[in-house]
C-alpha positions as CSV (number, residue, x, y, z in Angstrom):
1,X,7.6,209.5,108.1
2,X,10.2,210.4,110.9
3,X,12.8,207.6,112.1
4,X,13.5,208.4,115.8
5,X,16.4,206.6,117.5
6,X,16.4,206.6,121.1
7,X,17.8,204.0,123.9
8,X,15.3,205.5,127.0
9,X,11.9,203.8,125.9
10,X,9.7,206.6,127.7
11,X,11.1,209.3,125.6
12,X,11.2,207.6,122.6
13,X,7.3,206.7,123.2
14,X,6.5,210.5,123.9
15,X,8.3,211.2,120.9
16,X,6.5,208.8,118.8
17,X,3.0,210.7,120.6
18,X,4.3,214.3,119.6
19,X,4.6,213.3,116.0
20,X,1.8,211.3,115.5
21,X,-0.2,214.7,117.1
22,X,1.0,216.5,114.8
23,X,-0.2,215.2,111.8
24,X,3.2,213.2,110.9
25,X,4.1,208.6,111.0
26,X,6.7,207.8,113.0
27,X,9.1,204.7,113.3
28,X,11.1,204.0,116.5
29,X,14.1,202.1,117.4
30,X,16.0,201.6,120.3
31,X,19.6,202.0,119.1
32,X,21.7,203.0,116.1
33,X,22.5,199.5,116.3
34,X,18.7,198.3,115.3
35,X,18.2,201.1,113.3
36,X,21.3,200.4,110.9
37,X,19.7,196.7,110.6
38,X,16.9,198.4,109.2
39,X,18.7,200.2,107.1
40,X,20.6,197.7,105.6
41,X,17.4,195.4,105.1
42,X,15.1,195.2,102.3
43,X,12.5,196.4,103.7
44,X,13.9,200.7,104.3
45,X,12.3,203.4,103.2
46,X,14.4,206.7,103.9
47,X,12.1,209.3,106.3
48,X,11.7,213.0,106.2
49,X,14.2,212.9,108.7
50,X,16.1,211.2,111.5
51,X,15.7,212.2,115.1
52,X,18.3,210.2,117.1
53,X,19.3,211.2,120.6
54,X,23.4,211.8,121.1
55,X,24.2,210.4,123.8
56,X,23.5,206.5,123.6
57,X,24.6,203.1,124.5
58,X,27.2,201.6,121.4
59,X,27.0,204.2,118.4
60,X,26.5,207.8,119.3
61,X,23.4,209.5,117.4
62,X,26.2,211.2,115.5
63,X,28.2,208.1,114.6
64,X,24.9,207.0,113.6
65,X,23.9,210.2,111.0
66,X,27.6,210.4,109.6
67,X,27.1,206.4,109.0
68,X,23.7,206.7,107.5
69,X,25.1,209.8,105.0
70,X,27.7,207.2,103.7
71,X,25.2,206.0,101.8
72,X,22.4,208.9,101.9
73,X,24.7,212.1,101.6
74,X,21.0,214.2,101.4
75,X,19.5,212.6,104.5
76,X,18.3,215.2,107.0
77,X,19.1,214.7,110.5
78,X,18.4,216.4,113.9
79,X,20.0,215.4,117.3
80,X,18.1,215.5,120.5
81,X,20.7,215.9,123.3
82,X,20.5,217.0,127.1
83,X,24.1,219.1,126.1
84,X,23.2,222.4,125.1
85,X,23.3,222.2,121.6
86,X,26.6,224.8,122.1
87,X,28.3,222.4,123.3
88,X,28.8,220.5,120.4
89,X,31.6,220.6,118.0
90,X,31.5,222.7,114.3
91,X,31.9,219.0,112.8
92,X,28.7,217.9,114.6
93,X,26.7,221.1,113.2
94,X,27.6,220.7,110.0
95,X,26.3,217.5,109.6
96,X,22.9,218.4,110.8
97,X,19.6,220.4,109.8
98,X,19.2,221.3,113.5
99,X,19.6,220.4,117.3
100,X,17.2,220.2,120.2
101,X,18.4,220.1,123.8
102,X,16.0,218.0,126.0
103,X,13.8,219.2,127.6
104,X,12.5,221.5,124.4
105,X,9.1,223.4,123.9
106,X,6.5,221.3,122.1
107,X,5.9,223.7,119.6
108,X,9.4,224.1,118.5
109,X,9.4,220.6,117.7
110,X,6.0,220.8,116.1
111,X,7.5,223.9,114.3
112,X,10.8,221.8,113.2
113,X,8.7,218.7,111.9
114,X,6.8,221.1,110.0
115,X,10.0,222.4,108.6
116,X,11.8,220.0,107.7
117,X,8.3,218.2,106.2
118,X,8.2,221.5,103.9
119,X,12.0,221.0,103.0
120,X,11.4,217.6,101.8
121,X,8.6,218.8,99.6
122,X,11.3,221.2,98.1
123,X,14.1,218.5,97.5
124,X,11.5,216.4,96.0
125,X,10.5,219.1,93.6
126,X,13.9,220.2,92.9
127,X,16.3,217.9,92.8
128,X,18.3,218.6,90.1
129,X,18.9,222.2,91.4
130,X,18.9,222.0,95.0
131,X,21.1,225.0,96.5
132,X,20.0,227.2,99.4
133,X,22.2,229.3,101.4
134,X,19.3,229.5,104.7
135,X,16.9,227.1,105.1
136,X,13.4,229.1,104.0
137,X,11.1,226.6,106.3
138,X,10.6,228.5,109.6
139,X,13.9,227.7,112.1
140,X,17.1,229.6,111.9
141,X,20.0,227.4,111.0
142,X,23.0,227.0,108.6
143,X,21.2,224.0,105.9
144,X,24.1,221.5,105.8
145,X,22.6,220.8,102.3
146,X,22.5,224.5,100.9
147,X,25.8,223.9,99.4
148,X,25.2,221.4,97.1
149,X,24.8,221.7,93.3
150,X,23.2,218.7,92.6
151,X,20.3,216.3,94.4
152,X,20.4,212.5,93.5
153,X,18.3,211.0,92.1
């Protein structure tokens, strides 16, 4: 299951399409705002990962991920921004598994749901030991979660 967070309804519905094509559940919500209501209810269950847009009406997509890891330190996240993905600051990075810029290639996202759907297999197998340097799933990136020694429970 994927959580995706974003405030234009078109994109967030062709989101929802790509996943569900490729073989993955999705959940949608129309601000960090909603989507903290849900995960402060009863009724969460923590996805694979996040996809939140940035740039959004009230909390950012980043306010939103660094809010979320208060309480989920191991929860991976991806931004899908129309910055380049240069453009965002170190602090940004590092609290991500990766960043799309709008408009990307469907079969990089179809590659990074795949990814980060094999990563979650690995933390689930591994928790007690979980350190990796490079993510081993398919996309190039620093893993924001390779430098922990320990996954909880």
């Amino acid at each position: 299951m994927f959580h995706v967070i974003d405030d234009i309804p078109e994109l967030r519905d062709v989101l929802k399409e790509l996943i569900v094509c490729s073989g993955h559940q999705s959940m949608q919500f129309d601000s960090a705002e909603s989507y903290l209501e849900y995960f402060d209810s009863d009724d969460f269950v923590a996805p694979v990962a996040i996809l939140s847009d940035y740039m959004m009406t009230g909390i950012t997509g980043f306010q939103l991920i660094k809010q979320v890891r208060k309480e989920l330190p191991y929860q991976k996240a991806v931004i899908l921004s129309g910055t380049p993905c240069s453009e965002f600051h170190a602090d940004i990075e590092s609290h991500l598994c990766y960043s799309l810029t709008k408009p990307y290639r469907i079969e990089k996202l179809f590659s990074l749901l795949e990814a980060l759907e094999k990563c979650d297999q690995h933390c689930q197998l591994n928790r007690a030991n979980f350190q990796q340097p490079r993510c081993q799933y398919g996309l190039e990136h620093e893993c924001p979660f390779g430098s922990f020694k320990s996954h909880p429970a």
